[in-house]
C-alpha positions in Angstrom: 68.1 53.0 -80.0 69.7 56.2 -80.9 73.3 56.1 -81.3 74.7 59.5 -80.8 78.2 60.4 -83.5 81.0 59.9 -82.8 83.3 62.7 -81.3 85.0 63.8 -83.9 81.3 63.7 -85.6 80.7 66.1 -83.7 82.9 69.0 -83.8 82.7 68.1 -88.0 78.6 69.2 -87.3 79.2 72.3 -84.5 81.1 73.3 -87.7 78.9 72.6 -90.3 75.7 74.1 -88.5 77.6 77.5 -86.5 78.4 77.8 -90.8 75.1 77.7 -91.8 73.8 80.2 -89.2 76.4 82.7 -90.4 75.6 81.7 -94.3 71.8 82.7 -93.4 73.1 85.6 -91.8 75.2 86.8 -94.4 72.5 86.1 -96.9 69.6 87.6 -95.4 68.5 90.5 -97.2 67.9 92.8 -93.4 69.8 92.1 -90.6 67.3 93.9 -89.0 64.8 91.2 -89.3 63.4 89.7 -86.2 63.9 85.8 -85.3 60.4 84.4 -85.6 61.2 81.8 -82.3 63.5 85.2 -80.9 61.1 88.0 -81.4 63.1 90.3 -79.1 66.3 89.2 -81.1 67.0 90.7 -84.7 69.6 88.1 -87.1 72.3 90.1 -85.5 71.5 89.4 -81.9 71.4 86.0 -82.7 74.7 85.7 -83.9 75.9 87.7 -81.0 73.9 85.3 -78.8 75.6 82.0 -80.6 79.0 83.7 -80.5 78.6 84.7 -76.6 77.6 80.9 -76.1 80.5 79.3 -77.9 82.8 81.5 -75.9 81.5 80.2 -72.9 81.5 77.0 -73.6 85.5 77.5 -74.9 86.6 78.6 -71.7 84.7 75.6 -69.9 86.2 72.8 -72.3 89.2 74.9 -71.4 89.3 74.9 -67.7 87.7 71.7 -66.9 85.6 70.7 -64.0 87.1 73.9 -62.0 85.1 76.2 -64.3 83.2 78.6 -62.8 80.5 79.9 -64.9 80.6 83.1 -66.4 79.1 84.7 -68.6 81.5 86.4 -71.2 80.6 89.9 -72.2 79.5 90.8 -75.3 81.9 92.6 -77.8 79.5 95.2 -78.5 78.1 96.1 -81.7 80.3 95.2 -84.9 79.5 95.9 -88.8 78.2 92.9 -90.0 81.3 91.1 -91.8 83.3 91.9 -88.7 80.6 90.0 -86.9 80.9 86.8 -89.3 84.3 86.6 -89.0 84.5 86.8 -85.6 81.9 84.1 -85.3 84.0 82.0 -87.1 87.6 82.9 -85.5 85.0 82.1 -82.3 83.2 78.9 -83.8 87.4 77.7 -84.5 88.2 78.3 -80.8 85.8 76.0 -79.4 86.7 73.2 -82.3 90.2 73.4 -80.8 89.4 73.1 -77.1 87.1 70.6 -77.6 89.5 68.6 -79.0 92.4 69.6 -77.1 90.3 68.4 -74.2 89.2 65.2 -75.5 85.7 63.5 -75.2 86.7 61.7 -72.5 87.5 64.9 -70.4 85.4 65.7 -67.4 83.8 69.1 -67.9 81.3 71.5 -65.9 77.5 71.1 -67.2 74.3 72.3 -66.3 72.9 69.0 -66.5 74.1 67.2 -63.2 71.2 64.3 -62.1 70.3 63.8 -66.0 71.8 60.7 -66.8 74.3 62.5 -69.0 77.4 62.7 -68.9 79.8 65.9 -67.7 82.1 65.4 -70.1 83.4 67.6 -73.2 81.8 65.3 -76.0 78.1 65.6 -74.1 79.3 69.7 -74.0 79.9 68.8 -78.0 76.7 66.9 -78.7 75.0 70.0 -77.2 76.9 72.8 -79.2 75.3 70.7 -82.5 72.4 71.0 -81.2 72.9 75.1 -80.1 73.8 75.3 -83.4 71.5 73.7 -85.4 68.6 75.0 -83.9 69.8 78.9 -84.1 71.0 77.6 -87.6 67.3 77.1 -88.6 66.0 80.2 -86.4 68.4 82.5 -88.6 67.0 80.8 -91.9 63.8 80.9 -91.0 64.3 84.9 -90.2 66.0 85.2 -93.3 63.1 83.4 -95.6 64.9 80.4 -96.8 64.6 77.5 -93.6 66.2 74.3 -93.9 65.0 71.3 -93.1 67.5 70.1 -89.8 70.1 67.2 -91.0 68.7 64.1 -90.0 71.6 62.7 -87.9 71.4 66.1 -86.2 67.9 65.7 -85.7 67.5 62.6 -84.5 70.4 62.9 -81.7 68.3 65.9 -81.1 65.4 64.1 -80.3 67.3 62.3 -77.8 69.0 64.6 -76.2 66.2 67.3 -75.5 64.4 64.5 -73.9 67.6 63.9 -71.4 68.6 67.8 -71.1 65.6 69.9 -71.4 62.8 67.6 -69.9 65.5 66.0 -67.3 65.7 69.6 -65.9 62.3 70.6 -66.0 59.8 71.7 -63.6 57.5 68.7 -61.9 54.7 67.6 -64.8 51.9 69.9 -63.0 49.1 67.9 -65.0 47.5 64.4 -65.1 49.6 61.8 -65.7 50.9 61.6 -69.4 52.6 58.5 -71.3 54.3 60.5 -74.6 55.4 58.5 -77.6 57.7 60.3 -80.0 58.2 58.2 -83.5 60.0 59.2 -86.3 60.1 58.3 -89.4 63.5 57.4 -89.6 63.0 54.6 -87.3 63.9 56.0 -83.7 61.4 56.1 -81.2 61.0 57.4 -77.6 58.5 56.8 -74.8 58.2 58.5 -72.1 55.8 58.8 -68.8 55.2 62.5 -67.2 54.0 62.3 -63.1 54.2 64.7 -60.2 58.1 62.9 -59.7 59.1 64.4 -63.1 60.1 62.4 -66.6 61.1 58.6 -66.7 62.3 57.2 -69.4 60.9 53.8 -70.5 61.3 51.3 -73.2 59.0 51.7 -75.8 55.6 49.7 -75.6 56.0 49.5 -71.7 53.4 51.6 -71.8 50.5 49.9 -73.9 48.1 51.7 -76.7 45.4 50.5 -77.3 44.8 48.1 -80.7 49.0 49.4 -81.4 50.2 47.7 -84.2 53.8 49.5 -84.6 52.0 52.1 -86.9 50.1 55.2 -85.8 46.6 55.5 -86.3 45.3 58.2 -87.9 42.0 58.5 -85.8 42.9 61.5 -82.7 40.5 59.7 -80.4 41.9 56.1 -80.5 43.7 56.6 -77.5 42.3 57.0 -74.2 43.4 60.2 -71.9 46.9 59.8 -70.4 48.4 59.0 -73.4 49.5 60.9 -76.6 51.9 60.1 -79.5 53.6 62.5 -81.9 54.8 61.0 -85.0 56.8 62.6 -88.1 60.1 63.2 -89.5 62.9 63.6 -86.3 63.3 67.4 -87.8 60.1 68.6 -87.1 60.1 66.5 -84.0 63.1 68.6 -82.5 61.8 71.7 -83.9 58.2 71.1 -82.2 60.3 70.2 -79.1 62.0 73.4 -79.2 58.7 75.3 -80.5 59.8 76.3 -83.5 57.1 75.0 -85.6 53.7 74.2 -84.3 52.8 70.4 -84.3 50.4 70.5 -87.4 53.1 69.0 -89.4 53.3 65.8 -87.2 50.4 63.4 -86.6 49.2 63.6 -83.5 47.0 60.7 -81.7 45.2 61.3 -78.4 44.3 64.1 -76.1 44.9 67.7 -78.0 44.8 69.3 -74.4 47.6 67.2 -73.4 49.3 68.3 -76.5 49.2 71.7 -75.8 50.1 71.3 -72.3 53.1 69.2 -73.6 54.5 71.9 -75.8 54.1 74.5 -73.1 55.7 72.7 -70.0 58.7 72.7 -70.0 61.2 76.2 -69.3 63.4 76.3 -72.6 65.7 78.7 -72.8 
């Protein structure tokens, strides 16, 4: 059972991660250097990308459920400390209308028939994970990644499964039954059919000769099934293919693998 932080958890790690984006960025030797999980994106577009998205996500936690989604136009080009600091005088005015909101507050999402909630502290849960993510895709562009915070990570976990497979296309393949474990203790299961994902208590689904500890062999498990195991960081950043899955061990159909990576629109 992943608990997710508390509220004010929250904003405290929307802060800490939109900081350590703009610490890679200000560190990076080239700013011309393209985002390895962005290739069309140099560090600066990235930051230009984060900033846009926290000013729309402002004006929502701002305006409530009447918002009407627009996206804000960039500022145009700016030298690059003129670019940090307005990321941060940006990153500061969503803190303050989060919280001037409240968590409790009912706020537009994209994420109607999910499960979660349209309220300002799901819209803060996902800014950490905006964040966090773009945090580690300007590291990683800069030469010096960062292994995800765990409490990030395994909230992150969780709520990609909700948001970004909630909202996906039908599964267009077999039936799947996914398994996510990390090693923090968390674990997920999940079953892909033509009627989309469903969420289901792990073990529902039984593995063969499963003693609560992944085998090692990749063809203990018959097809339909497949289960990813690792640290929740390079769980997310698989998720959100940013890393292949060679650092997580995998039991069960490598096709399905591949298909699972793939499915599912991101962006």
């Amino acid at each position: 059972m992943v608990s997710t932080p508390a509220f004010p958890e929250l904003l405290r790690l929307v802060e800490d991660r939109s900081a350590a984006l703009r610490t890679a960025v200000a560190t990076a030797p080239d700013l011309r250097a393209r985002v390895p999980a962005c290739p069309d994106w140099a560090l600066s577009d990235l930051l230009e990308h984060v900033t846009t998205v926290q000013r729309f996500w402002t004006a929502a936690a701002a305006t409530g459920e009447g918002f009407t989604p627009v996206t804000p136009e960039p500022d145009g080009a700016l030298a690059p400390a003129a670019a940090l600091a307005r990321s941060e005088e940006v990153t500061g005015g969503l803190l303050k209308a989060l919280d001037e909101a409240g968590p409790d507050a009912p706020c537009w999402t994209w994420w109607p028939g999910t499960g979660a909630p349209g309220t300002v502290a799901a819209v803060a849960r996902h800014q950490v994970q905006e964040a966090a993510v773009h945090a580690h895709d300007a590291q990683q562009a800069a030469g010096s990644p960062r292994p995800v915070p765990e409490s990030v990570a395994v909230d992150g976990v969780d709520e990609f499964l909700t948001l970004s497979w909630g909202t996906a296309d039908p599964w267009p393949h077999p039936p799947l039954a996914v398994r996510l474990r990390s090693t923090e203790g968390p674990s997920w299961q999940v079953e892909l059919g033509p009627d989309g994902p469903r969420r289901v208590p792990v073990g529902t689904t039984a593995l063969p000769g499963d003693t609560g500890t992944l085998p090692g062999d990749t063809d203990a498990l018959p097809p339909g099934m497949l289960e990813l195991s690792g640290p929740a960081g390079e769980l997310l950043l698989v998720l959100h293919r940013r890393r292949r899955p060679g650092g997580l061990r995998t039991t069960g159909d490598p096709t399905a693998l591949e298909r699972l990576i793939a499915w599912p629109r991101l962006g």
